[in-house]
ROLO-588546 format. One record per residue (C-alpha): x, y, z; residue number from 1. Coordinates in steps of 0.5 Angstrom, whole numbers, plus 2048, in hexadecimal, padded with zeros to 3 digits. Layout:
<sites>
{xx=X; yy=Y; zz=Z; nr=NUM}
...
</sites>
This chain:
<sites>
{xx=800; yy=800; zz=800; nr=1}
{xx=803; yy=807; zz=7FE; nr=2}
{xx=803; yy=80B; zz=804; nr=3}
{xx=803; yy=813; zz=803; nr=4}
{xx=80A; yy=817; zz=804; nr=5}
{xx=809; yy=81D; zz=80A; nr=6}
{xx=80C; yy=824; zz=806; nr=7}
{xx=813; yy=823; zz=80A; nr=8}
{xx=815; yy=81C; zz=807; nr=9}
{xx=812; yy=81F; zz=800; nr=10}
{xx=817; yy=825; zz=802; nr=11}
{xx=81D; yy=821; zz=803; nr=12}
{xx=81C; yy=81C; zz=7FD; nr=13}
{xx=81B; yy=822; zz=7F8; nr=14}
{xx=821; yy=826; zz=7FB; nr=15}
{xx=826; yy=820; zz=7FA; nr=16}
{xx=82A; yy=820; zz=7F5; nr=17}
{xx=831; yy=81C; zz=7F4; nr=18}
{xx=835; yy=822; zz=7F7; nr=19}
{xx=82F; yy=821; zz=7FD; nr=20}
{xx=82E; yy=81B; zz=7FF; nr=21}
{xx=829; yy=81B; zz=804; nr=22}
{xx=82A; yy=816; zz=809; nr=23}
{xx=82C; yy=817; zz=811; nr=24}
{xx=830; yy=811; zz=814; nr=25}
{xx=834; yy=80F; zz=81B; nr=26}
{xx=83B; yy=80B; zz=81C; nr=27}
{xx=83B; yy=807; zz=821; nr=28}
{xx=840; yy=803; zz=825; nr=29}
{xx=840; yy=7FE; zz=829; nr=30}
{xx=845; yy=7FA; zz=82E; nr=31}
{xx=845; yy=7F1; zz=82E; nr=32}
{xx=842; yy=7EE; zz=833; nr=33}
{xx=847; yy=7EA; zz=836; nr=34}
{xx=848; yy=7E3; zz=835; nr=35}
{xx=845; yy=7E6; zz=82D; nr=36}
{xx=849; yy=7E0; zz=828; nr=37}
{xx=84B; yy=7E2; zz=821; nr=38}
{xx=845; yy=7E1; zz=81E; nr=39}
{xx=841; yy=7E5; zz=822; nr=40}
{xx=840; yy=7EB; zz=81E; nr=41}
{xx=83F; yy=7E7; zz=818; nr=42}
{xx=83A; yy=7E4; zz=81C; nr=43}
{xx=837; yy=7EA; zz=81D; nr=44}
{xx=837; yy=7ED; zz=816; nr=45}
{xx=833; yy=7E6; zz=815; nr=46}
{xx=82D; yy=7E8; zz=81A; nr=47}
{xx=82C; yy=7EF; zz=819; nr=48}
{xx=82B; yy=7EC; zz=811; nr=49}
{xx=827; yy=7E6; zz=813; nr=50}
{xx=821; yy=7EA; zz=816; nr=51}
{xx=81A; yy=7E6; zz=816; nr=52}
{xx=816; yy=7EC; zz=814; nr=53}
{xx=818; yy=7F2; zz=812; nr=54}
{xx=814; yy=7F9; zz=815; nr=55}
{xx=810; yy=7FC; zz=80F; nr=56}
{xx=814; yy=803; zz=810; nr=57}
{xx=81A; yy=7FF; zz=80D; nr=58}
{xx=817; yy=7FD; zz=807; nr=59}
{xx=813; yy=802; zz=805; nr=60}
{xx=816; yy=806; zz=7FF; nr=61}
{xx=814; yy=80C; zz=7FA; nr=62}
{xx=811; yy=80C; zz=7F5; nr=63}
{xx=80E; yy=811; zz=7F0; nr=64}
{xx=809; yy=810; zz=7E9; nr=65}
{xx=805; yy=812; zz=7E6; nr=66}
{xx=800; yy=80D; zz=7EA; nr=67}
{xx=801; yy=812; zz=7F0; nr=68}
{xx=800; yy=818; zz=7EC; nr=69}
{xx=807; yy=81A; zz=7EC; nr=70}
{xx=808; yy=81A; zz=7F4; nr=71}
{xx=80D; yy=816; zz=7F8; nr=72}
{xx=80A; yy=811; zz=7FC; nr=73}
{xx=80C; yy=80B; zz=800; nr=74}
{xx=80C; yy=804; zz=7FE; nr=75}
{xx=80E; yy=7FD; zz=7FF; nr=76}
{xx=814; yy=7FA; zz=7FC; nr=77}
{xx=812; yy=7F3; zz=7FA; nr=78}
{xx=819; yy=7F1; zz=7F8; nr=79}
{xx=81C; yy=7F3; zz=7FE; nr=80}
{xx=823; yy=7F0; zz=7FF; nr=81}
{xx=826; yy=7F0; zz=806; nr=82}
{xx=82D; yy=7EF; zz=804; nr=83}
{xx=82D; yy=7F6; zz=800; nr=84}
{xx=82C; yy=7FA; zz=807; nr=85}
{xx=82F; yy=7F6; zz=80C; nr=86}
{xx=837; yy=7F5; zz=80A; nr=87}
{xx=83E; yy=7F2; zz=80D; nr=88}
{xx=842; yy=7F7; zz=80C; nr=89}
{xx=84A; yy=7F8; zz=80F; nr=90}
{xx=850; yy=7FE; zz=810; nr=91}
{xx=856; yy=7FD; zz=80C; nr=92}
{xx=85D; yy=7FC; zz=810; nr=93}
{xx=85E; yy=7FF; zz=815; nr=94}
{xx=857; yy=800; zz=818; nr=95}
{xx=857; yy=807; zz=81A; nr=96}
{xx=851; yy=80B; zz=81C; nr=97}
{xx=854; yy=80F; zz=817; nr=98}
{xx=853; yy=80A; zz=812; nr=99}
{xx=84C; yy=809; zz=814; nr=100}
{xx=84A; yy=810; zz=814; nr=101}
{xx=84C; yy=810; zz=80D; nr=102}
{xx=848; yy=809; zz=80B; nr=103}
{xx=842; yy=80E; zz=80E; nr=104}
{xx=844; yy=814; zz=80A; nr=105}
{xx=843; yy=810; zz=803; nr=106}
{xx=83D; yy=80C; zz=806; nr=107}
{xx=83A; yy=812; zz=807; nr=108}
{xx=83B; yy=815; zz=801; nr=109}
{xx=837; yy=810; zz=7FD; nr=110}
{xx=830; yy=812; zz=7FC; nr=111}
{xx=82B; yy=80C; zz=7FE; nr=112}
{xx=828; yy=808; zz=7F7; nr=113}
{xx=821; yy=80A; zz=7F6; nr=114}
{xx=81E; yy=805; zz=7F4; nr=115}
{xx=81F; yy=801; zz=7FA; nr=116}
{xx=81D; yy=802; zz=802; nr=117}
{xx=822; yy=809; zz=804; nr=118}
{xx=827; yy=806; zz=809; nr=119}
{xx=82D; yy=803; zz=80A; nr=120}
{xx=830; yy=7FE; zz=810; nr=121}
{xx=838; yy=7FC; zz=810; nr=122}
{xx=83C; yy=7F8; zz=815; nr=123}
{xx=842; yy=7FA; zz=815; nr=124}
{xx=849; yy=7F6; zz=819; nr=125}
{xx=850; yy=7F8; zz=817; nr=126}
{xx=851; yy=7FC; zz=81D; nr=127}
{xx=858; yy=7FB; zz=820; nr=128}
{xx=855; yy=7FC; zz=826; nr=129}
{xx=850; yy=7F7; zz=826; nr=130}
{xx=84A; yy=7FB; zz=826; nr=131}
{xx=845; yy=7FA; zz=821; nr=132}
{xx=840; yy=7FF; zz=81D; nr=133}
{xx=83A; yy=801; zz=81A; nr=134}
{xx=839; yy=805; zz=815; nr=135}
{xx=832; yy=806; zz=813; nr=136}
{xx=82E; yy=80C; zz=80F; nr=137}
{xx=827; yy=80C; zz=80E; nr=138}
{xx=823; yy=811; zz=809; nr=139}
{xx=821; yy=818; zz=80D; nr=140}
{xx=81A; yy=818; zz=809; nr=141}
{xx=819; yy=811; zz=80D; nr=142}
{xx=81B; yy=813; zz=813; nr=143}
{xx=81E; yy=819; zz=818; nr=144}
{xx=824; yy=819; zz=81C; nr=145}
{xx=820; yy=819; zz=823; nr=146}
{xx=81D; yy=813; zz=820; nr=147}
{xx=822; yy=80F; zz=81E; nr=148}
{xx=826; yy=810; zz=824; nr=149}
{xx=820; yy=80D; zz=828; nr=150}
{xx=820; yy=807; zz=823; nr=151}
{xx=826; yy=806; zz=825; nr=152}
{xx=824; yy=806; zz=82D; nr=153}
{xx=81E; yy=801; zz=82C; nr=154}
{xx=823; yy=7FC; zz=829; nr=155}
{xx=82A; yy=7FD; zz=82E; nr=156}
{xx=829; yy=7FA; zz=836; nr=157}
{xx=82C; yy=7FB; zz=83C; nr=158}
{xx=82D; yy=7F4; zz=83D; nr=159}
{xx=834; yy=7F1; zz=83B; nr=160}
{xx=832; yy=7EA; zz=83B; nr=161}
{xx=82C; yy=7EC; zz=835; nr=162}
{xx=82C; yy=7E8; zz=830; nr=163}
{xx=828; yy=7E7; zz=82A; nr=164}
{xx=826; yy=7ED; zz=82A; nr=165}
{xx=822; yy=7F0; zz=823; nr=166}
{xx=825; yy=7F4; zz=81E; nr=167}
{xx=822; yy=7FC; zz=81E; nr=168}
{xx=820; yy=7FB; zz=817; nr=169}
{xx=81D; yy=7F4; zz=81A; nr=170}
{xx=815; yy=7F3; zz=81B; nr=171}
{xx=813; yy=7F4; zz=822; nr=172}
{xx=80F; yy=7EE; zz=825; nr=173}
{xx=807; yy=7F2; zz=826; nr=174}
{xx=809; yy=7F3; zz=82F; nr=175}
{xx=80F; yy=7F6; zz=82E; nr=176}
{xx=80D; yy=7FB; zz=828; nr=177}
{xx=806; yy=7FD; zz=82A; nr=178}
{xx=809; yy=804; zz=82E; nr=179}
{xx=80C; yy=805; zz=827; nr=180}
{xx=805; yy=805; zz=824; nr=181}
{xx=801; yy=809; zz=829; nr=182}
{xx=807; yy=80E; zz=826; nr=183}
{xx=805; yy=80D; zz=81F; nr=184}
{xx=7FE; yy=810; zz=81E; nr=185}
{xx=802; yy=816; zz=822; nr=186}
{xx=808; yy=817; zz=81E; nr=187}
{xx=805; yy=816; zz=818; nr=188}
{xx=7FF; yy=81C; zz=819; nr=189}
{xx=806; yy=81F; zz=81B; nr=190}
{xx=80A; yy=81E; zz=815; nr=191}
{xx=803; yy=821; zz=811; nr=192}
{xx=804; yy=828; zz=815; nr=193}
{xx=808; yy=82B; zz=811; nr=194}
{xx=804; yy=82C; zz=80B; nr=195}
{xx=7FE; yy=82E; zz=810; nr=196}
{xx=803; yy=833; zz=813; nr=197}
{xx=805; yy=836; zz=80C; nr=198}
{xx=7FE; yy=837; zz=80C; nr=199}
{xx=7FE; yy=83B; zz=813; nr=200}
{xx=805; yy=83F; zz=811; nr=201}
{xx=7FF; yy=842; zz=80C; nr=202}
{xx=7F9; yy=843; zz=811; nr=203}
{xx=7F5; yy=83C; zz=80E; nr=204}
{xx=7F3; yy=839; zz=814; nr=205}
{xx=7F1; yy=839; zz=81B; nr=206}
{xx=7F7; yy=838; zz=81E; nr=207}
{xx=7FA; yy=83F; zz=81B; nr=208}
{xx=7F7; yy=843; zz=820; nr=209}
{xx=7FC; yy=847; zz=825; nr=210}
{xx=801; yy=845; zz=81F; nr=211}
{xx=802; yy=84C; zz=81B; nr=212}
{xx=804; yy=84E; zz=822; nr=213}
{xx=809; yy=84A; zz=823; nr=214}
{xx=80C; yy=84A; zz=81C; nr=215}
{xx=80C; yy=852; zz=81D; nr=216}
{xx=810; yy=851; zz=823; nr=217}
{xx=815; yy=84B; zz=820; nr=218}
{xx=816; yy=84F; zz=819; nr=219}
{xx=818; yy=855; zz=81D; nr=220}
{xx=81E; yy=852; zz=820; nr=221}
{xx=820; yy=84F; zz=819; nr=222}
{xx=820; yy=856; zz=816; nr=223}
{xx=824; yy=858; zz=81C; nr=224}
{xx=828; yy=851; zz=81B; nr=225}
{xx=827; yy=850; zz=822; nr=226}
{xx=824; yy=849; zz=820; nr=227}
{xx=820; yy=845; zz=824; nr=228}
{xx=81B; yy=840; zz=820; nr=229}
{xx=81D; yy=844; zz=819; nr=230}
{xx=823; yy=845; zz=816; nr=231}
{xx=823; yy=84B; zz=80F; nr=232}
{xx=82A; yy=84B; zz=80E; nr=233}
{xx=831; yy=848; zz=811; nr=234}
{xx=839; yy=84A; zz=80F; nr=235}
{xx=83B; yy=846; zz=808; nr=236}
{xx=840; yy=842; zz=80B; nr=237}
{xx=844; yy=83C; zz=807; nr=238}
{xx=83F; yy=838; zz=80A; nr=239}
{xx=83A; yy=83B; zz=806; nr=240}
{xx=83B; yy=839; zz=7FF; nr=241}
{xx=83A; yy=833; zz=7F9; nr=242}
{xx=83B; yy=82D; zz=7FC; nr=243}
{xx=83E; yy=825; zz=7F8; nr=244}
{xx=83B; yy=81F; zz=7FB; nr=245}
{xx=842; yy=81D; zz=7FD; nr=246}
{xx=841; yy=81D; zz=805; nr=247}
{xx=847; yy=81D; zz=80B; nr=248}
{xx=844; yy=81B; zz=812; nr=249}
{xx=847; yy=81D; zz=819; nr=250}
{xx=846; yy=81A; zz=81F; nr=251}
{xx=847; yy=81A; zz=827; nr=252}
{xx=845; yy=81A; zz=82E; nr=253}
{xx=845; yy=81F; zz=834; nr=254}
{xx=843; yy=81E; zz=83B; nr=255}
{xx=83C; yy=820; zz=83C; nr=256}
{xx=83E; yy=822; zz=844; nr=257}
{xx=843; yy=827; zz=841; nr=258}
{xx=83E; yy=82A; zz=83C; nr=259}
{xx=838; yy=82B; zz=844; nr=260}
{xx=83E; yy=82E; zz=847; nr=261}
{xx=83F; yy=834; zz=842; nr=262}
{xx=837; yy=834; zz=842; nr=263}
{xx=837; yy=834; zz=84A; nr=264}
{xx=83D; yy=839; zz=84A; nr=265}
{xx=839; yy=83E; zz=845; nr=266}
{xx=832; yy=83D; zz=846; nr=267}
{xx=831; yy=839; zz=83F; nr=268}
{xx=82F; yy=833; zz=83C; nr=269}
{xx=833; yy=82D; zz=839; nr=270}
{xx=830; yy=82F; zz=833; nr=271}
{xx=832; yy=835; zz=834; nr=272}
{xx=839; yy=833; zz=836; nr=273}
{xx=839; yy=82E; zz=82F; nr=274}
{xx=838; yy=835; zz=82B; nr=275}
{xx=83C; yy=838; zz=82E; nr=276}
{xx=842; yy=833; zz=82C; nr=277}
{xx=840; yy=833; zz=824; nr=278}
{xx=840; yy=83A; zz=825; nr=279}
{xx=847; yy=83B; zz=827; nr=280}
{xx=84A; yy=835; zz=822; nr=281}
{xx=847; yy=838; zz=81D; nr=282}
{xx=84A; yy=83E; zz=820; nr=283}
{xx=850; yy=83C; zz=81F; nr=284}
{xx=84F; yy=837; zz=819; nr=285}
{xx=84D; yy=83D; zz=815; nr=286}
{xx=854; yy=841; zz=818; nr=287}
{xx=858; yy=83D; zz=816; nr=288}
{xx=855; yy=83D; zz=80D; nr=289}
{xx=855; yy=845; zz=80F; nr=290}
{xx=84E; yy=844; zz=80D; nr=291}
{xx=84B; yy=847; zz=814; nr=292}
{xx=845; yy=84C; zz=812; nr=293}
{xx=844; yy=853; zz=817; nr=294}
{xx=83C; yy=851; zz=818; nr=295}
{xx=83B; yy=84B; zz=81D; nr=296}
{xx=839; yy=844; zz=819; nr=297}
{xx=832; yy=842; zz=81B; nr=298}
{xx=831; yy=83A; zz=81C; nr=299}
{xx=82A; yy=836; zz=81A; nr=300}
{xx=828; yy=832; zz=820; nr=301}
{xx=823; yy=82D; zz=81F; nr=302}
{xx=81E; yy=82C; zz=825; nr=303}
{xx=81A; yy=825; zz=826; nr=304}
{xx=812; yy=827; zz=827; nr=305}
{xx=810; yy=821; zz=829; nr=306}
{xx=817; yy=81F; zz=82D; nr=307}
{xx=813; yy=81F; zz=834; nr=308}
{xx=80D; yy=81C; zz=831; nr=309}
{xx=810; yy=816; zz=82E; nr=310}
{xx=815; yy=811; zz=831; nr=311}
{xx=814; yy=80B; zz=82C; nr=312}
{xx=816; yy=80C; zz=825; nr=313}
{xx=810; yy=80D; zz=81F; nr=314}
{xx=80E; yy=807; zz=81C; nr=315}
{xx=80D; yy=80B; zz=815; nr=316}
{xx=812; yy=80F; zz=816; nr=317}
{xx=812; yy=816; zz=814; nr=318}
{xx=815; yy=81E; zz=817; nr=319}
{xx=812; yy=822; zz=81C; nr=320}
{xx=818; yy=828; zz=81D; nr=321}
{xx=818; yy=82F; zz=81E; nr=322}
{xx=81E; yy=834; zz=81E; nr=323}
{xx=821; yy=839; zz=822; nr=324}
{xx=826; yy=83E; zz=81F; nr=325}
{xx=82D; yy=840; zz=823; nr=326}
{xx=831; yy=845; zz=822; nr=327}
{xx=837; yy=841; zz=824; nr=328}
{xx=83C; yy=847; zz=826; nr=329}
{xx=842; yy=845; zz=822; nr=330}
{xx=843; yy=84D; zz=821; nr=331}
{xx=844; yy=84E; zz=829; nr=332}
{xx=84C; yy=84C; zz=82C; nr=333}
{xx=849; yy=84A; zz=833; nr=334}
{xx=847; yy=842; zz=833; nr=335}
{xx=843; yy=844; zz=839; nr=336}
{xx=83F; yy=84A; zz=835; nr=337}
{xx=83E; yy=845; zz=82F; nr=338}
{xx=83B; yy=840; zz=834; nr=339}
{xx=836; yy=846; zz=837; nr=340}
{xx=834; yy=848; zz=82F; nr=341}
{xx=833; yy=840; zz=82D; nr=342}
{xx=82F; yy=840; zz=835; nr=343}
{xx=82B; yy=846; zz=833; nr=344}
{xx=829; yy=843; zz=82C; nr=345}
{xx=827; yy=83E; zz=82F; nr=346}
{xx=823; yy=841; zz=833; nr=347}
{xx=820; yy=846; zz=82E; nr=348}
{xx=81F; yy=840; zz=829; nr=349}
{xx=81B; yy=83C; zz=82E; nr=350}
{xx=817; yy=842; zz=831; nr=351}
{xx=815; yy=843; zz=82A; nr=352}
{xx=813; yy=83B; zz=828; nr=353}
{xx=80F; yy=83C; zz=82F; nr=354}
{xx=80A; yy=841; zz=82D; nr=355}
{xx=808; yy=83C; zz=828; nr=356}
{xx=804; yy=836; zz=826; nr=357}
{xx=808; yy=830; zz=824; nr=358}
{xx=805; yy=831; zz=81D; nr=359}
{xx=807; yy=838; zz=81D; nr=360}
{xx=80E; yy=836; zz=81F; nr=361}
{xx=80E; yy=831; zz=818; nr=362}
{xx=80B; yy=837; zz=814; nr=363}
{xx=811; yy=83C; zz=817; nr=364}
{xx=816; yy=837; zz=817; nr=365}
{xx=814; yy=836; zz=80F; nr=366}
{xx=815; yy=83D; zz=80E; nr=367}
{xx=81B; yy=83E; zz=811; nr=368}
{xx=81E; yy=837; zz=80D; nr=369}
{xx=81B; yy=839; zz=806; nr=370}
{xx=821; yy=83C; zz=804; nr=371}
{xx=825; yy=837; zz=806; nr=372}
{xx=821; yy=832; zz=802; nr=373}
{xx=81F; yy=836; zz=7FD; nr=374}
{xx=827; yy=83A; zz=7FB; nr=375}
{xx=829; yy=834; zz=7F9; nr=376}
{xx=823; yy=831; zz=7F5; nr=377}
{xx=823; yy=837; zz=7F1; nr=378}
{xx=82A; yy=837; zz=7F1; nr=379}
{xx=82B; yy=83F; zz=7F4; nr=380}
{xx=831; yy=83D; zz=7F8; nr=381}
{xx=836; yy=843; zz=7F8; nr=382}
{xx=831; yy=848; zz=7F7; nr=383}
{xx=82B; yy=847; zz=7FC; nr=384}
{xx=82F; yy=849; zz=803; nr=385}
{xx=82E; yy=842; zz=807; nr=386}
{xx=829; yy=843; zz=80D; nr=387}
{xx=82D; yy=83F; zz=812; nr=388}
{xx=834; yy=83D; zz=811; nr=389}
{xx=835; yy=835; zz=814; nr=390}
{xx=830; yy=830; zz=817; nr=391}
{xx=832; yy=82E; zz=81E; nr=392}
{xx=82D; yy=829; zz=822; nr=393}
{xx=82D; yy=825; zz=827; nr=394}
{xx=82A; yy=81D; zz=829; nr=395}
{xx=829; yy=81A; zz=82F; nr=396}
{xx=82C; yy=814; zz=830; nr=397}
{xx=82B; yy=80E; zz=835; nr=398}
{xx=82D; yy=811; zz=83C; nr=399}
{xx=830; yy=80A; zz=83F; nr=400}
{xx=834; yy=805; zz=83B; nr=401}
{xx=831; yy=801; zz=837; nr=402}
{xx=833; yy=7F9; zz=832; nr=403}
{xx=830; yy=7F7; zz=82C; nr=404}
{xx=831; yy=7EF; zz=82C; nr=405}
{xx=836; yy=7EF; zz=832; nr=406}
{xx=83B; yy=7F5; zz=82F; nr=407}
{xx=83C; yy=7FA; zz=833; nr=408}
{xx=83B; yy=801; zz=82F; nr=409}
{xx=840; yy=805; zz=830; nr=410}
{xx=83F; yy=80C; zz=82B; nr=411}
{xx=839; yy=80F; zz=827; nr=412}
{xx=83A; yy=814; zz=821; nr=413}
{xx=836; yy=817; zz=81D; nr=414}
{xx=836; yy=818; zz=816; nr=415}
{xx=832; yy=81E; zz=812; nr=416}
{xx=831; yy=821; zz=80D; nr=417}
{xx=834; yy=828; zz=809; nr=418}
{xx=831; yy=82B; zz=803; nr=419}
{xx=832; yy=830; zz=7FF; nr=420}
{xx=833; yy=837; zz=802; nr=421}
{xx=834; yy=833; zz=809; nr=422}
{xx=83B; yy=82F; zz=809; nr=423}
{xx=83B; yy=82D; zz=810; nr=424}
{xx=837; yy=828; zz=814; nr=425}
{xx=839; yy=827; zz=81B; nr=426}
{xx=834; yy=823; zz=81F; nr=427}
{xx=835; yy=820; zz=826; nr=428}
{xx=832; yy=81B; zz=82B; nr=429}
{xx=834; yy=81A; zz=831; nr=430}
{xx=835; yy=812; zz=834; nr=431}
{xx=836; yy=80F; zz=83B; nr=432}
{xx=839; yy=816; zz=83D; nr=433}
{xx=83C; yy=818; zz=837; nr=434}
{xx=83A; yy=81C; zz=832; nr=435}
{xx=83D; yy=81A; zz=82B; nr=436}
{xx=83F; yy=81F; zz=825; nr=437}
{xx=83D; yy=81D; zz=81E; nr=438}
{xx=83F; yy=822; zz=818; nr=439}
{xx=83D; yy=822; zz=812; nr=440}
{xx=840; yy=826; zz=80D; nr=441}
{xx=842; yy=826; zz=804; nr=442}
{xx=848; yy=823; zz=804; nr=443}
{xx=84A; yy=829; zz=7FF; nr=444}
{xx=847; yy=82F; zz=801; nr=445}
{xx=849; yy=82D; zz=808; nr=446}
{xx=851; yy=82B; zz=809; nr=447}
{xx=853; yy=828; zz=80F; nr=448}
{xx=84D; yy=827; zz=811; nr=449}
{xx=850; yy=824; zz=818; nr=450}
{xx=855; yy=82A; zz=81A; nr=451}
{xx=84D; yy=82C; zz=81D; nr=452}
{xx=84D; yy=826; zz=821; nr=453}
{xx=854; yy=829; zz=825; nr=454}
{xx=851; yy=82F; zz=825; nr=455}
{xx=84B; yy=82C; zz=829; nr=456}
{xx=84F; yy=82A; zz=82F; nr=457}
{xx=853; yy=830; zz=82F; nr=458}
{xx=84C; yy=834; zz=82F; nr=459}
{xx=849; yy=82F; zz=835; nr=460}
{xx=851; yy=831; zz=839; nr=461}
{xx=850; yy=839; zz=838; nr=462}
{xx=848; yy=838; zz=83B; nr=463}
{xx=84B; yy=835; zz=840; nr=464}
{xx=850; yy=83A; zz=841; nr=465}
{xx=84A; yy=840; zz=840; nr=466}
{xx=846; yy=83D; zz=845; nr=467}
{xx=84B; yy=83C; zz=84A; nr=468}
{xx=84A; yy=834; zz=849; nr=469}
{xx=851; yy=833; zz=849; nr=470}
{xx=856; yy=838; zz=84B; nr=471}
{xx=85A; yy=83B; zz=846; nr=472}
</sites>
């Protein structure tokens, strides 16, 4: 049966191109349980590929025709192979992280074949340390970030002696995913808002009632450059240019108990500690190129507005966001004074997305978004001044330590998405008292892609320092 794709899939489908790919992804890493032989991570391959029922979501794929009126919609693969999404893959000698993270960098690149359900799983082994990972990317037309991560969370146990545990691509028995089912019909009256919501951006409905005053107040700020809900215009930067489909992906990990301490010491959050850290690696990134502009960068910040209302993942997938506009403070010295802009534009933002329903967040946030969407349909890129100059989200993750078949993860890092106009991704998600980087960048537009991760630690120590966490 063709089920009918909500208008944010339908964006992604139509945006994507081969310098595009619209997929999201996770690395994983995994440690051995002790006693594993040396066929262990074979035998996992064969049972995350052995499934007995695979979930519909995984086997749906899109389709247009002139049978559904020239509108994507989804359907099912009757041909569906397995093998083609679920592979054994391993590192060349001598097995370092940098070797895995440049497997991930061209696993990445390759756009999702169409004509086949929109995901991809690979087992990897190779590593000389021993750990095993795991590499999955799923088409973000199928399903968001936020979601993802709790498909993950479903399927992991905080008990090290579970076995045969169900694959996150595996059907769940009818106990176990009756909470995932209550959440369906929700999610997908959700993943229908955000036409409605285009319809409320323009008084149509109901639900625009107290809208036009919250719109006055946010296009305000905007004018002002103030931001909030809405950006009208952000520095060009190196970041903000045509991008290839070549992609170079960065990743590490930070105690998260040193990101509460700057928090406690300065009256922010650690989202607002996470800001400020790309704030100053892009800083310090751009001044290294000679490519720092005098105006302050501003960072899309993308917000779950069903995060406190779901705790399982949707059954049918989908995307529920909003977005905040930060003005990240690149143009101040002082790493405290850009922890205090980033605190009080997210405080602005939020405010803002509080005066307003859910459904007149998604018609603010498909305002403020347009641009970015649109530029590069429309190929303006370069002509058109870029409404925000990078995307920085953050995931929640496991709080405790979790296994999958006995294997203790160790590492999670997202892989997301940059498109023309906007050459970098960075997505965290925090993990069993860690919160893990992932950035995701065009291998040509952004050089040294990695040289942020250094400048990451030294921003976190010069925090610390600010804050009075640790002695200078």
């Amino acid at each position: 049966m063709a089920i009918p794709l909500d208008p944010t899939a339908t964006a992604f489908l139509m945006a994507e191109n081969r310098n595009m790919p619209m997929h999201v992804g996770g690395l994983q890493l995994f440690e051995k349980p002790e006693g594993a032989g040396a066929n262990y991570i074979a035998d996992l391959y064969e049972q995350m590929r052995n499934v007995e029922q695979v979930a519909p979501l995984f086997l749906r794929h899109p389709k247009r025709s002139v049978t559904t009126a020239g509108q994507f919609v989804w359907v099912e693969d009757e041909l569906f192979d397995i093998d083609h999404h679920v592979r054994h893959s391993a590192l060349p000698h001598p097995g370092r992280v940098r070797e895995l993270l440049d497997l991930c960098s061209r696993l990445h690149g390759t756009r999702l074949a169409r004509e086949r359900p929109l995901w991809e799983s690979h087992i990897i082994e190779g590593l000389a340390d021993g750990r095993v990972a795991l590499y999955t990317k799923v088409h973000h037309g199928l399903i968001d970030g936020v979601s993802a991560m709790r498909l993950l969370q479903n399927v992991l146990s905080s008990d090290p002696d579970e076995r045969e545990m169900v694959a996150p691509w595996g059907a769940r028995p009818p106990s176990a995913s009756k909470a995932v089912q209550s959440r369906t019909e929700a999610d997908h009256n959700l993943a229908a808002v955000p036409l409605q919501a285009m319809r409320t951006a323009l008084g149509m409905s109901a639900e625009a009632a107290g809208m036009p005053g919250a719109l006055v107040r946010t296009l305000s700020r905007g004018v002002r450059n103030e931001t909030s809900a809405l950006s009208l215009h952000a520095p060009r930067t190196q970041f903000n240019q045509s991008i290839t489909g070549s992609r170079r992906f960065a990743a590490q990990d930070w105690e998260i108990a040193r990101m509460r301490a700057i928090g406690k010491a300065s009256g922010a959050t650690i989202n607002d500690v996470v800001l400020a850290m790309c704030s100053g690696a892009i800083r310090a990134y751009l001044l290294e190129r000679n490519a720092l502009p005098d105006a302050p960068l501003v960072a899309m910040v993308p917000v779950g507005l069903n995060t406190k209302q779901a705790q399982t993942a949707p059954a049918d997938g989908g995307n529920a966001v909003g977005a905040v506009m930060v003005r990240l403070g690149t143009d101040l010295v002082d790493p405290a004074q850009r922890l205090r802009s980033v605190h009080d534009s997210m405080v602005s933002g939020k405010r803002a997305l509080s005066e307003m329903t859910p459904m007149q967040i998604l018609a603010m946030s498909a305002i403020g978004l347009a641009p970015a969407m649109l530029t590069p349909m429309l190929r303006m890129q370069g002509i058109v001044r870029p409404p925000f100059n990078v995307v920085i989200s953050n995931v929640p993750g496991p709080r405790a330590t979790r296994f999958y078949n006995g294997a203790k993860l160790v590492g999670m890092y997202p892989l997301s998405i940059p498109i023309h106009g906007m050459a970098l991704n960075i997505t965290c998600t925090s993990y069993d008292g860690r919160m893990g980087f992932g950035l995701t960048g065009c291998r040509r537009t952004i050089p040294h892609l990695q040289r942020l991760l250094v400048h990451l630690e030294d921003e976190l120590v010069a925090l610390e320092r600010a804050t009075g966490v640790r002695a200078t």
